[in-house]
ZADO-1210 file (C-alpha; in nm, 4 decimals, padded with zeros to 6 digits):
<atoms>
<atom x="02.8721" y="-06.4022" z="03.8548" code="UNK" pos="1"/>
<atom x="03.1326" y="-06.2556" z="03.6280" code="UNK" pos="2"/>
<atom x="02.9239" y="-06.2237" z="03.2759" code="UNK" pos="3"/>
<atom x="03.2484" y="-06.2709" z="03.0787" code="UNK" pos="4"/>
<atom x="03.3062" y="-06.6435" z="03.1122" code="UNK" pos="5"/>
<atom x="02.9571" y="-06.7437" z="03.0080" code="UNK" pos="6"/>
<atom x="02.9587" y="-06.9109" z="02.6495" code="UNK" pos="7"/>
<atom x="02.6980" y="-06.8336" z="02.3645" code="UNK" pos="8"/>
<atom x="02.4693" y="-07.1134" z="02.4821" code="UNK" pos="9"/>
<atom x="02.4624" y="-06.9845" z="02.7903" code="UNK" pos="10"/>
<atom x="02.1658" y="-06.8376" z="02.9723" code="UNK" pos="11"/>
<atom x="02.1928" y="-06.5928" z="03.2452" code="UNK" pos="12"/>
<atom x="01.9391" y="-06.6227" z="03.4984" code="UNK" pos="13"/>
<atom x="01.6734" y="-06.4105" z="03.5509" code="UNK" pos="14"/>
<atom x="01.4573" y="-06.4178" z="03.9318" code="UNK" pos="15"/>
<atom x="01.1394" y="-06.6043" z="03.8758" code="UNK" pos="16"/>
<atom x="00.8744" y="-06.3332" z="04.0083" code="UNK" pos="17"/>
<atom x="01.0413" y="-06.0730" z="03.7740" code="UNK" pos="18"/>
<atom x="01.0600" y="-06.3010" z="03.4934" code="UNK" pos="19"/>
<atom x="00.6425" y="-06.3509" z="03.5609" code="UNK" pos="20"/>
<atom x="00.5481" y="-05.9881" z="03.5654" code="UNK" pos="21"/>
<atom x="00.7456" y="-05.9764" z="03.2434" code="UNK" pos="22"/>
<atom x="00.5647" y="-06.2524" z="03.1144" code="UNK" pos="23"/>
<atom x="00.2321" y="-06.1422" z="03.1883" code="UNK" pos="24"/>
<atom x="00.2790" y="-05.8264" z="03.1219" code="UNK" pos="25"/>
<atom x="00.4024" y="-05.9018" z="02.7551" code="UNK" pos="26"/>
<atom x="00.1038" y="-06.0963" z="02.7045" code="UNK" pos="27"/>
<atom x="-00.1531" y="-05.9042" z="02.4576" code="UNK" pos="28"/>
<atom x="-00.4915" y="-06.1090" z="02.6220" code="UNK" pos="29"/>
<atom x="-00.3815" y="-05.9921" z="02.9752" code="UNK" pos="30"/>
<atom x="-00.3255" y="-05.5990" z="02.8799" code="UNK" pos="31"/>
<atom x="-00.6737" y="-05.6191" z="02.7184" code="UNK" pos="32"/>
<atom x="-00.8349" y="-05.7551" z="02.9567" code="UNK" pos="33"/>
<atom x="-00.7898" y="-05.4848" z="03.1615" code="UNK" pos="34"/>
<atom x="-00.9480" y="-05.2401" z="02.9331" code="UNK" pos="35"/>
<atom x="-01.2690" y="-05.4542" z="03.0441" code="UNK" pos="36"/>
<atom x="-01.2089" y="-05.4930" z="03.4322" code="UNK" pos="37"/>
<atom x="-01.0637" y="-05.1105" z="03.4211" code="UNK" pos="38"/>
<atom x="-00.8055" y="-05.2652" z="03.6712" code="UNK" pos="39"/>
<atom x="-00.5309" y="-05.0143" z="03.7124" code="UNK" pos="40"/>
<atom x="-00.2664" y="-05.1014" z="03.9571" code="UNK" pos="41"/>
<atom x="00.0395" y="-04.8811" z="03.8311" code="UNK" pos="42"/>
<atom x="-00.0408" y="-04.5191" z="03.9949" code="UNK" pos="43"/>
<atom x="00.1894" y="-04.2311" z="03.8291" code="UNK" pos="44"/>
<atom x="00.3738" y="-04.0914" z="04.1212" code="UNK" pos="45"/>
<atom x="00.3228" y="-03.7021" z="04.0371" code="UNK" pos="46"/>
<atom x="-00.0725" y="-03.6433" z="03.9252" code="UNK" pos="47"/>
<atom x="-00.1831" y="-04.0336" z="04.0847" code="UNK" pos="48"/>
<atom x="-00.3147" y="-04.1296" z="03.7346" code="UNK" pos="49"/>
<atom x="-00.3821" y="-04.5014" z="03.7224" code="UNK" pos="50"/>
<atom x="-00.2228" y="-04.7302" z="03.4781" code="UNK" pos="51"/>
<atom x="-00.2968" y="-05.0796" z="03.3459" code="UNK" pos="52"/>
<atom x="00.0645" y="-05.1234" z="03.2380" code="UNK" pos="53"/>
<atom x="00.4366" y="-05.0961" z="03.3910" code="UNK" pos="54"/>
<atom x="00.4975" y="-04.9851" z="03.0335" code="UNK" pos="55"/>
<atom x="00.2226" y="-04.7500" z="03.0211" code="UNK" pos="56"/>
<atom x="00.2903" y="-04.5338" z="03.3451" code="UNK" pos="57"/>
<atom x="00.6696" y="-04.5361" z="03.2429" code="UNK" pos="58"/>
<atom x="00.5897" y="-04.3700" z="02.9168" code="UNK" pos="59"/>
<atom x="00.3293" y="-04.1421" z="03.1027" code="UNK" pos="60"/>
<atom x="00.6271" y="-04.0440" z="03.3820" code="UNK" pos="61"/>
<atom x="00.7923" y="-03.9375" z="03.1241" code="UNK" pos="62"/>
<atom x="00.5531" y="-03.6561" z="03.0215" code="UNK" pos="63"/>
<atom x="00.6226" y="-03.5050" z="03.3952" code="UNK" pos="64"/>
<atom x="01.0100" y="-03.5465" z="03.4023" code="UNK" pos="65"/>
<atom x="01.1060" y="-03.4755" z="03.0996" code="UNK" pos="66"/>
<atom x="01.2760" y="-03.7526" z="02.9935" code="UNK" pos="67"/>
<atom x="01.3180" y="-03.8140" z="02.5982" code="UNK" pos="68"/>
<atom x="01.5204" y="-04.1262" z="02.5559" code="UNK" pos="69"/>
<atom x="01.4388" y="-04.1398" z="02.1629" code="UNK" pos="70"/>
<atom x="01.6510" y="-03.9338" z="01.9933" code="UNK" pos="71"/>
<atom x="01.6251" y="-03.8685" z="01.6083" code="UNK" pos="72"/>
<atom x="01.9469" y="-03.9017" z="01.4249" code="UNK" pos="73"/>
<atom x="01.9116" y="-03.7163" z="01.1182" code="UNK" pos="74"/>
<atom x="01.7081" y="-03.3584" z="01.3022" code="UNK" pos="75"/>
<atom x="01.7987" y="-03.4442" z="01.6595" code="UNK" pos="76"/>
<atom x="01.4256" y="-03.4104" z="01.8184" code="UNK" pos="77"/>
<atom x="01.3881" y="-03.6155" z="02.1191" code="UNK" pos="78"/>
<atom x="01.0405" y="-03.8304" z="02.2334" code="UNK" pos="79"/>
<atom x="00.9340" y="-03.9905" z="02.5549" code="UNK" pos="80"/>
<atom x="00.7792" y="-04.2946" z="02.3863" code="UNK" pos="81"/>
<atom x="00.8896" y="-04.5159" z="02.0712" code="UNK" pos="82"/>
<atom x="00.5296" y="-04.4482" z="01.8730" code="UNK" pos="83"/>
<atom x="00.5679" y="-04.1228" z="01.8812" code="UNK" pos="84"/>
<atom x="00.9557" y="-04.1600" z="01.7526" code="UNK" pos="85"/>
<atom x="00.8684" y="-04.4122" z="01.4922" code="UNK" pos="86"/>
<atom x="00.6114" y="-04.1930" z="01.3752" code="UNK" pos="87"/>
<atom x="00.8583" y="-03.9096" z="01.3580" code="UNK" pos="88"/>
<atom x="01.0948" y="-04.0700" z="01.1637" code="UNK" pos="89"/>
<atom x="00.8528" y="-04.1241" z="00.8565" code="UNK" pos="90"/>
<atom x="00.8238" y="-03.7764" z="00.8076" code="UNK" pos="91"/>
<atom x="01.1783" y="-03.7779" z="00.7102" code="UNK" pos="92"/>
<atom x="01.1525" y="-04.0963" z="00.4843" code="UNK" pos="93"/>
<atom x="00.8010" y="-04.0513" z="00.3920" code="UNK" pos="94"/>
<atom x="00.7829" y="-04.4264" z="00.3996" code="UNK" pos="95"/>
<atom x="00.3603" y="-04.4975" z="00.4603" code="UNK" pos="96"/>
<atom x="00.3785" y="-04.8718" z="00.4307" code="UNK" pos="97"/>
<atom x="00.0015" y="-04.9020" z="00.5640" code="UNK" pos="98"/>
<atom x="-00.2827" y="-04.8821" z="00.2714" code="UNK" pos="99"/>
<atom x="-00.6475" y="-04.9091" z="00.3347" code="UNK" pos="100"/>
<atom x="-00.7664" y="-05.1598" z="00.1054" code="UNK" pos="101"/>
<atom x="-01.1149" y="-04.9981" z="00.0681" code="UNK" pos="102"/>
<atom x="-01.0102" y="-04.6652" z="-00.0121" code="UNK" pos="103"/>
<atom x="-00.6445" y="-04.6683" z="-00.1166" code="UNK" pos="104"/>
<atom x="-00.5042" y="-04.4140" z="00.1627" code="UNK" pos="105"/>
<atom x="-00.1753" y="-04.4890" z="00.2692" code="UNK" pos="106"/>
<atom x="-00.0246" y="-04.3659" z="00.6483" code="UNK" pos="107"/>
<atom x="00.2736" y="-04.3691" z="00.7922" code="UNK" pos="108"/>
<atom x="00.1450" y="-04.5843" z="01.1394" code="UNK" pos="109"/>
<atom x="-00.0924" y="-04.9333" z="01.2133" code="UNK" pos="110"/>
<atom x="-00.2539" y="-04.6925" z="01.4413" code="UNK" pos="111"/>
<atom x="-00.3659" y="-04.4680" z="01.1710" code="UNK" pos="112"/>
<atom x="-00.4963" y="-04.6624" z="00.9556" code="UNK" pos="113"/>
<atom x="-00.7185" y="-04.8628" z="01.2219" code="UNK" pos="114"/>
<atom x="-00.8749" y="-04.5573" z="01.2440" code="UNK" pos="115"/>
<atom x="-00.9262" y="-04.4797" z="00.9007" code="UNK" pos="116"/>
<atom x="-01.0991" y="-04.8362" z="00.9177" code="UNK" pos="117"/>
<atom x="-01.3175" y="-04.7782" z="01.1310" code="UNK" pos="118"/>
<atom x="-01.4364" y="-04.4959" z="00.9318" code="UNK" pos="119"/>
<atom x="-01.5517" y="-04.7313" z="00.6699" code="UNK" pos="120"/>
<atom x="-01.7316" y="-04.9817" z="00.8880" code="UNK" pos="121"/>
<atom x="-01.8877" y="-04.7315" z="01.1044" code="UNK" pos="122"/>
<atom x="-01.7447" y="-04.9602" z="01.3834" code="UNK" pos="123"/>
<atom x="-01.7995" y="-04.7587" z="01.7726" code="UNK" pos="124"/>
<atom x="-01.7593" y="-05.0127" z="02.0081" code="UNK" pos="125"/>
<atom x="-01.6756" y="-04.7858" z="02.3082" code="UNK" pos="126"/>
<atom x="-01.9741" y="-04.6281" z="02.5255" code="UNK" pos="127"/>
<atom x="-01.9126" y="-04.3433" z="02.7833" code="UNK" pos="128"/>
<atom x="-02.1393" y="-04.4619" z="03.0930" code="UNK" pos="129"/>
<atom x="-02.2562" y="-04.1155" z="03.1527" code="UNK" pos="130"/>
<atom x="-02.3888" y="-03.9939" z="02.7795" code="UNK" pos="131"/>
<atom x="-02.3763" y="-04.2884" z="02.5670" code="UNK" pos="132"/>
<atom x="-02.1972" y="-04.1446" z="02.3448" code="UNK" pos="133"/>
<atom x="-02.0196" y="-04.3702" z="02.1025" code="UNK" pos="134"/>
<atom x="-01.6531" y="-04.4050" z="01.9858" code="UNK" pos="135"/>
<atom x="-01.4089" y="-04.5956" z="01.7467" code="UNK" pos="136"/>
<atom x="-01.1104" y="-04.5678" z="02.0020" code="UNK" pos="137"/>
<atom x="-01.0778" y="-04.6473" z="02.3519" code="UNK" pos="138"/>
<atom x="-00.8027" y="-04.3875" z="02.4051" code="UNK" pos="139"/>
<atom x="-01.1249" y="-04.1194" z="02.2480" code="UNK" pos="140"/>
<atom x="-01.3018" y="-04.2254" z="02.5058" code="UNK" pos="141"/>
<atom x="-01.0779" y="-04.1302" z="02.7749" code="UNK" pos="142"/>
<atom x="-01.0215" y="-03.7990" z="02.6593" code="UNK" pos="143"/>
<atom x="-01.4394" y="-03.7581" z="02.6188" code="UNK" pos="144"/>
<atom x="-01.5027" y="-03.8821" z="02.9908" code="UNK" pos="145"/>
<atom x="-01.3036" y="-03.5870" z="03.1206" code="UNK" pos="146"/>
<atom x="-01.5351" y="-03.3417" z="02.9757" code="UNK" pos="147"/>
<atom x="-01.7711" y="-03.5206" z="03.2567" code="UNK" pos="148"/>
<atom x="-01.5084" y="-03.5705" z="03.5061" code="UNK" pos="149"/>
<atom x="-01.3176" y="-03.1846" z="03.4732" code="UNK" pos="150"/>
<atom x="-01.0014" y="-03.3950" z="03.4944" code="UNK" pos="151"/>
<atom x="-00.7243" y="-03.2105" z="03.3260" code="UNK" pos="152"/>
<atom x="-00.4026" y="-03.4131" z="03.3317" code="UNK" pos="153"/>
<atom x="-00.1218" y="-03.2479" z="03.1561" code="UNK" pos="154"/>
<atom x="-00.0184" y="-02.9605" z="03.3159" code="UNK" pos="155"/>
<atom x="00.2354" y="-02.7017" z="03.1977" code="UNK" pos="156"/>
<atom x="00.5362" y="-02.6788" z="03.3957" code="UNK" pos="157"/>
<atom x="00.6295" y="-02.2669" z="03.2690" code="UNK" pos="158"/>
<atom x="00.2700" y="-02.1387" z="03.3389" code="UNK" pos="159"/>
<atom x="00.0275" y="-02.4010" z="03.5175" code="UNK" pos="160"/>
<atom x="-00.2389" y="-02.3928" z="03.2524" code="UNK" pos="161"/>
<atom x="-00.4040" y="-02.7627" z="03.2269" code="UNK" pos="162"/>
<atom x="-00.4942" y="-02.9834" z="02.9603" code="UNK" pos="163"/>
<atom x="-00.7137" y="-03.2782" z="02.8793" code="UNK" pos="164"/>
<atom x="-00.5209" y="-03.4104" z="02.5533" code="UNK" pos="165"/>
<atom x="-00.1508" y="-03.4454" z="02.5721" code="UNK" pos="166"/>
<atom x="-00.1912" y="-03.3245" z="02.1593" code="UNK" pos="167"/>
<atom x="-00.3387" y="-03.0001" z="02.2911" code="UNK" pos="168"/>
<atom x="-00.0756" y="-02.9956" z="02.5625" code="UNK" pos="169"/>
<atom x="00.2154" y="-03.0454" z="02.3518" code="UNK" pos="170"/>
<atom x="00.0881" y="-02.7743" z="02.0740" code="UNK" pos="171"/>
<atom x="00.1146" y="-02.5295" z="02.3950" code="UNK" pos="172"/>
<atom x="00.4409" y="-02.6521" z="02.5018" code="UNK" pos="173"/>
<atom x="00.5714" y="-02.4777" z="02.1991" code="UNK" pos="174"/>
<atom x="00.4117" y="-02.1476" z="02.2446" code="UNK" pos="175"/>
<atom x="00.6453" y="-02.0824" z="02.4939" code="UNK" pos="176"/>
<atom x="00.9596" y="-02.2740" z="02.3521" code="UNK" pos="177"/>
<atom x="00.9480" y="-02.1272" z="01.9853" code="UNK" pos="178"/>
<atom x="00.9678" y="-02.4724" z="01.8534" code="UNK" pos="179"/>
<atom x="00.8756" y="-02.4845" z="01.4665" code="UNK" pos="180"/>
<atom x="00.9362" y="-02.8637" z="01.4023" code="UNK" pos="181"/>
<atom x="00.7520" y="-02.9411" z="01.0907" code="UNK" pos="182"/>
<atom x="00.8723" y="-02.8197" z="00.8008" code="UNK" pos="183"/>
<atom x="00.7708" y="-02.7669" z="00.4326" code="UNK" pos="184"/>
<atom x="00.9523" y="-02.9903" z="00.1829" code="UNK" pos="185"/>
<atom x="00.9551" y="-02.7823" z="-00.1014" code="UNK" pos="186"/>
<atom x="01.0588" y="-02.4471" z="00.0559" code="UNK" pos="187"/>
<atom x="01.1620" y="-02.5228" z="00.3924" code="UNK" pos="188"/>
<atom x="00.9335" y="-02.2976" z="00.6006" code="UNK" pos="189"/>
<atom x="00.8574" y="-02.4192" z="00.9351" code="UNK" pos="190"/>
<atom x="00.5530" y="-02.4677" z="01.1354" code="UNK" pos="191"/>
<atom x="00.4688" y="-02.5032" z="01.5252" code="UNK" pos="192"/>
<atom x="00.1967" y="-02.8040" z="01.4374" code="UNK" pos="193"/>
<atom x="00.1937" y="-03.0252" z="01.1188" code="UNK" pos="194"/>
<atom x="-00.1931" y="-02.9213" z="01.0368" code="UNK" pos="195"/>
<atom x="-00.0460" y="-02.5683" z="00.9337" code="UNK" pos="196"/>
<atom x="00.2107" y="-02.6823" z="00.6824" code="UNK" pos="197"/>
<atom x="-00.0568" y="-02.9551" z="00.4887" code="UNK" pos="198"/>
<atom x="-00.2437" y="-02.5778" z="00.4675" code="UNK" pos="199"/>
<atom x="00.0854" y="-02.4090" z="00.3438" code="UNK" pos="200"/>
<atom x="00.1781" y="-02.6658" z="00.1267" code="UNK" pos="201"/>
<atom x="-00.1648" y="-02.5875" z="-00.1126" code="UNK" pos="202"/>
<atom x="00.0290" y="-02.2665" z="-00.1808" code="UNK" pos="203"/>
<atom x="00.2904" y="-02.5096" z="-00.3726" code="UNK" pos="204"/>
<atom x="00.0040" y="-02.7633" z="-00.5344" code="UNK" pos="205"/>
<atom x="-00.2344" y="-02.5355" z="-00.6307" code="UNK" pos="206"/>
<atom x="-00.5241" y="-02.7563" z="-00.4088" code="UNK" pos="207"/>
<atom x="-00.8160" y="-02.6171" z="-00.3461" code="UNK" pos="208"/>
<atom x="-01.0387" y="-02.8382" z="-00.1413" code="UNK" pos="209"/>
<atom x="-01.3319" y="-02.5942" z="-00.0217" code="UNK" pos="210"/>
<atom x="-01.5926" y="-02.5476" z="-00.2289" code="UNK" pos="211"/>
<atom x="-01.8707" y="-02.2926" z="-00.1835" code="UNK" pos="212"/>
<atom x="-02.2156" y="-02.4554" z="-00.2207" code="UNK" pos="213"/>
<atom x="-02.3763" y="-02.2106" z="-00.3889" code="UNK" pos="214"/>
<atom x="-02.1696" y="-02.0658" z="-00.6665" code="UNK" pos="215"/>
<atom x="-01.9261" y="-02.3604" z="-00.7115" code="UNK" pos="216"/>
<atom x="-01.6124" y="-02.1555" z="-00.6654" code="UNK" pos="217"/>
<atom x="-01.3166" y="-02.3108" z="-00.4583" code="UNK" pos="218"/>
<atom x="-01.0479" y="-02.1755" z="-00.1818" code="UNK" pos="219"/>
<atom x="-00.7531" y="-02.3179" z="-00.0393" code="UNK" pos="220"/>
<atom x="-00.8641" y="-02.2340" z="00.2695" code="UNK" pos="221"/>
<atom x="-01.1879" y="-02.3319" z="00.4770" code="UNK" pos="222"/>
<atom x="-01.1790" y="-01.9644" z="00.6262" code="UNK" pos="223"/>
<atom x="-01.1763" y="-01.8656" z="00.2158" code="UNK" pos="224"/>
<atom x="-01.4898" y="-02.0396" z="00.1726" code="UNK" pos="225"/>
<atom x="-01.6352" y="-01.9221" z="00.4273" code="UNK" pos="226"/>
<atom x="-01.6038" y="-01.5673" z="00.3721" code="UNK" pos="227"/>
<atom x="-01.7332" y="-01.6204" z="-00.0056" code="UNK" pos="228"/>
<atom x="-02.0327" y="-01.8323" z="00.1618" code="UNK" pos="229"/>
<atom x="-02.1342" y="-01.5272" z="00.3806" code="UNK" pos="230"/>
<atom x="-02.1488" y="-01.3269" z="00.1191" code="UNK" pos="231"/>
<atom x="-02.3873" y="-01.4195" z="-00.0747" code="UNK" pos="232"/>
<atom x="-02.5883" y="-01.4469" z="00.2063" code="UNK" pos="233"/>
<atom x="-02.5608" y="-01.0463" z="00.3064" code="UNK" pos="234"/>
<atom x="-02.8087" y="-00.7245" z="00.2242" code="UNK" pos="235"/>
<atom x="-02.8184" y="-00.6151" z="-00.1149" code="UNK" pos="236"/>
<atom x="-02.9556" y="-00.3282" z="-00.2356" code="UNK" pos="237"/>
<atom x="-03.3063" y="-00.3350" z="-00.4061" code="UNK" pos="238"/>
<atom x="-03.3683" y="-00.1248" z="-00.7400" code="UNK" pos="239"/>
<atom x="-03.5575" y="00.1793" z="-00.5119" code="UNK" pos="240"/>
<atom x="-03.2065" y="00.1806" z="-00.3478" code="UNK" pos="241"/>
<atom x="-03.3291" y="00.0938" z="-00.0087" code="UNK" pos="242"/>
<atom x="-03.1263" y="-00.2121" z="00.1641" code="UNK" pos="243"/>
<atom x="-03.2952" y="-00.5604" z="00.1356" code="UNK" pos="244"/>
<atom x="-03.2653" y="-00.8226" z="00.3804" code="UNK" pos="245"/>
<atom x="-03.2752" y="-01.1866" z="00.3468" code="UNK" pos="246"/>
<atom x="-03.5934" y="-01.3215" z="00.4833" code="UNK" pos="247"/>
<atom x="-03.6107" y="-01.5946" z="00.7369" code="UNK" pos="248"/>
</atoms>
């Protein structure tokens, strides 16, 4: 068919099992029903994780290729999914169009600030069948059950060392590649994960969140705090000069 005579109203057309799996696939009611059934038909050709999704095990590939077709215009860092990207690109805008009506928060993603929800109501609707533990997120679940399991999926193509959380996994990657990708805004130092420059950045603001209990004093850093808390909790000398020791 040559593609070049068809006219605006025209419809190229598309083979009707393919245009099915799209269809179902697409639709948000089948997807989660799956989370229920724990039907996963899409196996991941490297480590034979199962998948609900096409979409799903083509992001997950991904992880074992290599491939990073999201590329960020204005820094250049590439991502394997389009969450991850979106959420990327808000730390160069520092656009957080999501705000928690209860407490006022704002975040950058939906997924975010479901969870920051859930924090509010208390909400744990997922049960791990082994402990009964509870949790707010499905995808905390997962992660949990391989502490039962011992199933470590990401695995680290420069040394072998395996991982349960593709977080963890990625915050290794970059021991060996150097990578420093978040950096401060108001001095420009960089940082290997993003939890180290929110710490770095109380150097600029003056923030000191950790309070000790006992004397009221506050440190910048939870390590700070707990330094100060241990001591007042040490020996101190009595008035005959012997060492005293806190009783039990």
């Amino acid at each position: 068919m040559n593609v070049s005579n068809l006219g605006k109203s025209s419809v190229i057309p598309v083979p009707f099992h393919y245009m099915k799996e799209l269809t179902l696939e697409r639709n948000p009611a089948n997807r989660h029903e799956k989370t229920h059934t724990r039907d996963k038909p899409y196996i991941c050709k490297y480590c034979g994780r199962g998948f609900s999704s096409s979409c799903y095990i083509k992001i997950h590939e991904r992880t074992h290729s290599g491939e990073k077709p999201y590329i960020c215009k204005q820094c250049g860092k590439a991502y394997c999914d389009p969450r991850s990207f979106r959420k990327h690109k808000a730390t160069h805008t520092g656009e957080k169009p999501y705000v928690c009506k209860q407490c006022g928060k704002a975040f950058s993603s939906s997924s975010h600030i479901e969870k920051q929800k859930k924090t509010h109501t208390g909400e744990n609707p997922y049960v791990c069948k082994q402990c009964g533990r509870t949790f707010s997120h499905f995808i905390s679940l997962q992660i949990h059950e391989r502490t039962h399991t011992g199933e470590k999926p990401y695995v680290c193509e420069q040394c072998g060392r395996a991982f349960r959380e593709s977080s963890t996994f990625h915050r290794h990657k970059r021991t060996h590649t150097r990578e420093k990708p978040y950096a401060c805004k108001q001095c420009g130092k960089a940082f290997s994960q993003s939890s180290y420059v929110v710490v770095h950045q109380r150097a600029h603001t003056g923030q000191k969140p950790y309070v000790c209990k006992q004397c009221g004093k506050a440190f910048s850093y939870f390590s700070s705090r707990k330094i100060r808390e241990r001591s007042h909790s040490r020996e101190k000398p009595s008035r005959s000069g012997k060492k005293s020791y806190p009783r039990d």
